[in-house]
Legacy VTK file of the C-alpha trace (Angstrom):
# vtk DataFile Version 3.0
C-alpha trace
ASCII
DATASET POLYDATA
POINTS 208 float
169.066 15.008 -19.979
167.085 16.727 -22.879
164.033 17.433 -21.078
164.246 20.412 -18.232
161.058 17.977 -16.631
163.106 15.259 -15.916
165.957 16.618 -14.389
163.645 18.314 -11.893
162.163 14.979 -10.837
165.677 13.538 -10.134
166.624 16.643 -8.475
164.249 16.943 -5.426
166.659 20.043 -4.189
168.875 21.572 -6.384
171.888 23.106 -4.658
172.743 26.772 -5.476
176.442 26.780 -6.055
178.769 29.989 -5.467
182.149 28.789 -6.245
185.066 30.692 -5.783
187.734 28.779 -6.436
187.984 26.456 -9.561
190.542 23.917 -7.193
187.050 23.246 -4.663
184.415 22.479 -7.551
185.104 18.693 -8.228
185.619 17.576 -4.410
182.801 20.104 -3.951
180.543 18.235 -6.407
181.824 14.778 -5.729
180.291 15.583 -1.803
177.556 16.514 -2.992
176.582 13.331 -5.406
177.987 11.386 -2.323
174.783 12.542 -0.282
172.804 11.763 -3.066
172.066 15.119 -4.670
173.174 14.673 -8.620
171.676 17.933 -10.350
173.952 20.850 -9.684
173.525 24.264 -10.361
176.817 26.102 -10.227
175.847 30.329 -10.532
177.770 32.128 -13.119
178.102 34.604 -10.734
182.132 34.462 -10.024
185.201 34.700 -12.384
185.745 30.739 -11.628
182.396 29.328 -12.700
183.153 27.933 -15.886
186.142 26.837 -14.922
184.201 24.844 -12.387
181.941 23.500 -14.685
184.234 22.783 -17.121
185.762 20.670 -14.197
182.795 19.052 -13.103
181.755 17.709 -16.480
185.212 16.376 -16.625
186.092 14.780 -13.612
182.816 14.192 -12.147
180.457 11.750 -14.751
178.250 10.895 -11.738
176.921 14.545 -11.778
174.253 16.577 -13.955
175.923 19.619 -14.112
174.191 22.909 -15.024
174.610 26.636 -15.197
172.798 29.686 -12.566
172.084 33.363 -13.369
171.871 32.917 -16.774
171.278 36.400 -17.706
172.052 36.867 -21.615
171.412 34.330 -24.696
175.390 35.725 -25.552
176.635 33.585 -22.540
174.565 30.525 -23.952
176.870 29.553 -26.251
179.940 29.597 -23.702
178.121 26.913 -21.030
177.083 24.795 -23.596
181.021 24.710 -24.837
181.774 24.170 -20.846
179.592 21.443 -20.485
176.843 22.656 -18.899
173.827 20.395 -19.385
171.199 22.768 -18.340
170.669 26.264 -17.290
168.502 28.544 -15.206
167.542 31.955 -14.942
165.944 34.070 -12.346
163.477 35.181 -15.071
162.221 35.392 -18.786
164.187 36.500 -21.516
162.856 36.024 -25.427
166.522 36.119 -26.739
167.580 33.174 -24.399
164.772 31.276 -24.882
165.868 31.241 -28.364
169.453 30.661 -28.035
168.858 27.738 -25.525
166.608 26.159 -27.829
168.904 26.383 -30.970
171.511 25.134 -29.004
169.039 22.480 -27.300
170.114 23.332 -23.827
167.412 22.889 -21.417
166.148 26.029 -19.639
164.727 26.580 -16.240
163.253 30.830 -16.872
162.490 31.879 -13.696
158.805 33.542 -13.159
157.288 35.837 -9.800
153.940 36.578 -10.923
151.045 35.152 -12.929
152.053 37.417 -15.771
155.322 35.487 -15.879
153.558 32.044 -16.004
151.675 33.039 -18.946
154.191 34.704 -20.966
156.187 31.409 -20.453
153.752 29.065 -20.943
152.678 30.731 -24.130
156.413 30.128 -25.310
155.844 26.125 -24.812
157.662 26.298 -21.035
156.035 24.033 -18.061
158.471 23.991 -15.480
159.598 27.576 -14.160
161.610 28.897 -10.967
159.686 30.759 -8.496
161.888 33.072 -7.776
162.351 34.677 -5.191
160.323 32.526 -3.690
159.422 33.779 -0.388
159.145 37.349 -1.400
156.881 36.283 -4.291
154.224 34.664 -2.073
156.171 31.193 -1.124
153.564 28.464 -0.625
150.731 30.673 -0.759
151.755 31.672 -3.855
152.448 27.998 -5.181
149.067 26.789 -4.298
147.522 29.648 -6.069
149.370 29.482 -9.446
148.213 25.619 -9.218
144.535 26.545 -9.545
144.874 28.572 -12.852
147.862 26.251 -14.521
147.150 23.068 -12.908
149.850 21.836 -15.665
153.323 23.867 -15.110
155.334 23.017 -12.477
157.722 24.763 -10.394
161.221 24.632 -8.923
160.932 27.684 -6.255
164.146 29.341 -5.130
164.884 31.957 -3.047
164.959 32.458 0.570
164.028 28.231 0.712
165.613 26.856 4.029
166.392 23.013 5.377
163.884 23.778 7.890
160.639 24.901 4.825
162.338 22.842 2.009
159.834 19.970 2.922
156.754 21.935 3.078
157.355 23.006 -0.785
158.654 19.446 -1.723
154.557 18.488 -0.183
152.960 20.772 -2.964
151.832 18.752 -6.247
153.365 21.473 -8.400
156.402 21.492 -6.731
159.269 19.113 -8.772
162.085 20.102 -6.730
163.334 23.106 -4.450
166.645 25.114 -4.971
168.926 25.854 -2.001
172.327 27.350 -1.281
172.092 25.840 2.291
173.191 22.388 1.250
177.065 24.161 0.096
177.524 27.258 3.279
180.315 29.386 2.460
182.564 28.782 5.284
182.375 24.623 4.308
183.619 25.143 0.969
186.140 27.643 2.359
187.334 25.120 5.102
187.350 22.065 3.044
184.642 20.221 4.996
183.370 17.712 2.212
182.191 15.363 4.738
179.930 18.099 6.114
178.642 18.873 2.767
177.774 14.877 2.085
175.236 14.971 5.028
174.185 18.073 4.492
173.102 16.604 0.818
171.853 13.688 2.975
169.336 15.373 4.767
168.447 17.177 1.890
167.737 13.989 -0.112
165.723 12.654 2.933
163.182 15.891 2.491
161.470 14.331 -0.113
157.961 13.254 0.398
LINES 1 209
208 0 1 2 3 4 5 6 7 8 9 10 11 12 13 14 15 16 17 18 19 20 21 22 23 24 25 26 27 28 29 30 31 32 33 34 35 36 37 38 39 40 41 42 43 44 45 46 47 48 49 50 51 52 53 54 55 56 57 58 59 60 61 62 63 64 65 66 67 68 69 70 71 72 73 74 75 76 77 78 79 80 81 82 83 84 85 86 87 88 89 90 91 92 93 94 95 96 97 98 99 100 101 102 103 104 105 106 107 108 109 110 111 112 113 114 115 116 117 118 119 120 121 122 123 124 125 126 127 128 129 130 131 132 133 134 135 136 137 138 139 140 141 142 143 144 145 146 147 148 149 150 151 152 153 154 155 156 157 158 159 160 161 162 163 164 165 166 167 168 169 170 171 172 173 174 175 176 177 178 179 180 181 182 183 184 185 186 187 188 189 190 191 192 193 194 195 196 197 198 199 200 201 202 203 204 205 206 207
């Protein structure tokens, strides 16, 4: 996918993947596109991670596999080799916005206040993470932003449960939601792929 737009509307919620071990990513991801939840968003917050995306790509066609916590254009280069087909970031950075667009890498920036949405807006981005999203304001904070940029829309992550996903996913400016609910530690830990594939289930059945 070459626009960050689309792959929001086929996300509707965008697991947040911590992945340990390189050996759970492809029955891990295979679970999830089982349930119906294709876009995944595996954090390059372990040693494993590109490994596990590396593995995903490969094994896994089925699945839209991205990069988290993308924190420095120098890692850029290193997902795109990987196979990541899109990446997000808890917020704005100048340097990666220019290294995702010269390697044409579709970027999520991530964006907390009204500041944020300008800065990234004036840079030619429309659809942003809220993030955190319950410390910066949650829904209140989503139907706000709509009023002065009735065009950007969001993906808001952080602090998003099963139990509010469907309350964001009922905002106009909300595309999709990002959750690490749909992969729990101790499932990945013990195996329990069948779990996972009705956890993406219910997740799929939040949208409006």
């Amino acid at each position: 996918m070459s626009d960050v737009r689309e792959l929001l509307d086929q996300a509707v919620v965008m697991p947040v993947i911590v992945i340990e071990r390189r050996e759970d990513a492809v029955p891990l991801a295979r679970a999830l596109v089982a349930g119906g939840i294709r876009v995944l968003e595996v954090t390059l917050r372990t040693p494993a991670a590109l490994d596990a995306v590396r593995a995903i790509a490969a094994e896994v066609p089925e699945a839209v596999v991205g990069v988290g916590t993308l924190l420095n254009a120098a890692q850029v280069a290193d997902v795109c080799a990987a196979g990541a087909r899109f990446a997000v970031s808890p917020g704005w950075s100048a340097s990666v916005a220019d290294a995702v667009r010269d390697q044409g890498l579709p970027w999520l920036p991530g964006v907390m206040t009204p500041s944020d949405v300008m800065t990234t807006n004036d840079k030619g981005f429309r659809a942003l993470k809220l993030f955190p999203a319950e410390q910066a304001g949650g829904i209140a904070m989503l139907r706000a932003l709509a009023g002065p940029f009735p065009d950007i829309v969001f993906c808001p992550t952080g602090g998003i449960t099963a139990a509010t996903a469907g309350a964001y996913l009922a905002l106009a400016n909300v595309a999709c939601v990002g959750g690490s609910w749909l992969t729990p530690a101790a499932k990945v830990a013990a195996g329990d792929w069948s779990g996972i594939t009705e956890l993406a289930r219910a997740a799929v059945a939040l949208q409006p």
